[in-house]
C-alpha positions as CSV (number, residue, x, y, z in Angstrom):
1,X,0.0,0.0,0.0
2,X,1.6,3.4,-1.0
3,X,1.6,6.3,1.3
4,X,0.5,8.4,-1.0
5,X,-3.5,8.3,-2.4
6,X,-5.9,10.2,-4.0
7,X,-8.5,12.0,-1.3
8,X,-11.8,14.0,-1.6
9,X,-12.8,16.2,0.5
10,X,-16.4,17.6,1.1
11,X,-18.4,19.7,2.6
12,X,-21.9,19.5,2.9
13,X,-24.7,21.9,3.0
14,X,-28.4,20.9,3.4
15,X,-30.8,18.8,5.7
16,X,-27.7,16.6,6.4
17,X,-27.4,16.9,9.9
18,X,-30.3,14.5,12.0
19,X,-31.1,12.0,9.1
20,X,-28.3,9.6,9.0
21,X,-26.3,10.9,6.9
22,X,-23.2,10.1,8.7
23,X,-24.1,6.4,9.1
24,X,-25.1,6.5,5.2
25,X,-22.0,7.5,4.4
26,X,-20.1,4.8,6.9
27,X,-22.7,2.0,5.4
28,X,-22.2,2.8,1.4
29,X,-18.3,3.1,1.7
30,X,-18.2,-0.3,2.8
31,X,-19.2,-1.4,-0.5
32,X,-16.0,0.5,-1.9
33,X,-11.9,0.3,-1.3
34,X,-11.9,3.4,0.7
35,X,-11.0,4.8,3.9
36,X,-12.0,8.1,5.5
37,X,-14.1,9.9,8.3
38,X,-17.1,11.9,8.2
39,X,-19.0,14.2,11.0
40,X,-20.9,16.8,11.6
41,X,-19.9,20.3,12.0
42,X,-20.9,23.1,14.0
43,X,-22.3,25.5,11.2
44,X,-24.7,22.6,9.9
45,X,-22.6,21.4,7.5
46,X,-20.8,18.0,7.2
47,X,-17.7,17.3,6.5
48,X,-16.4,14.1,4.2
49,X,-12.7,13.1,3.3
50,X,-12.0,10.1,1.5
51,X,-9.2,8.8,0.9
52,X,-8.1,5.6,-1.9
53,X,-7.9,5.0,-5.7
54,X,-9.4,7.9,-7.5
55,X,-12.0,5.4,-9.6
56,X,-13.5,3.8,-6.5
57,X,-13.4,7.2,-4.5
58,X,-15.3,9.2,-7.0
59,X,-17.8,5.7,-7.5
60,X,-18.2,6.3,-3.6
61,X,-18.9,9.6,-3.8
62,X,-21.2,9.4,-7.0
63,X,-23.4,6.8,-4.9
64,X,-23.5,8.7,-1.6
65,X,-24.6,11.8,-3.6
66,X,-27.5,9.9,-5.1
67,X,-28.7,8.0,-2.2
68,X,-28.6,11.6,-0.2
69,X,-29.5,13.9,-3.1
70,X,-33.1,14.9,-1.4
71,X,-31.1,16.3,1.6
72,X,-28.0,17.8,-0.3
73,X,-28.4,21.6,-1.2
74,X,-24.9,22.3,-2.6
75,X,-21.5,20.7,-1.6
76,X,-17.8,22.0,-1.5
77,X,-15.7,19.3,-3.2
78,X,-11.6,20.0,-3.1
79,X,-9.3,16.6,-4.5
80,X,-5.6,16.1,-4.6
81,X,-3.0,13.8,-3.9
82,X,-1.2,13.7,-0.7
83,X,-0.2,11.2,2.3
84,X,-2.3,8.8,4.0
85,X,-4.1,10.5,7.3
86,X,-7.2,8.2,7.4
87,X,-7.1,3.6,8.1
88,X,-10.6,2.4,7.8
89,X,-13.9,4.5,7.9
90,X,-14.6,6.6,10.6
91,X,-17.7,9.1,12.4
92,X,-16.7,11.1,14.2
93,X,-18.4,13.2,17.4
């Protein structure tokens, strides 16, 4: 596993705090080669950073999108390439 991987990171805005978008997000990346964390911030928002091959993190974030798409008003995206920060998939408090 190489230290460095592609990551996406998003932010959010919506009716996506209070209707399980967190545990969405943990339950569809199992079905994808990713690792990351996701939780709620104090504006409203949620934040999203996943981390992994860039075809399976954009499939992961393509499905989450559509299964949350009624609560989604607009969301940030920034990608890149950098070191590992995340091992598994993680909400956090």
């Amino acid at each position: 596993m190489t230290d460095t991987v592609f990551y996406l990171d998003c932010w959010f805005t919506g009716h996506v705090q209070g209707v399980g978008f967190r545990y969405q997000s943990a339950s569809t990346a199992k079905g994808f080669e990713v690792s990351g964390t996701v939780q709620n911030l104090a504006d409203g928002r949620v934040y999203l950073r996943a981390e992994g091959e860039e075809a399976e993190i954009r499939a992961f974030y393509d499905t989450l999108a559509e299964e949350m798409e009624d609560y989604i008003r607009d969301v940030e995206v920034k990608t890149g390439n950098g070191a590992r920060s995340c091992q598994g998939f993680s909400i956090l408090t």
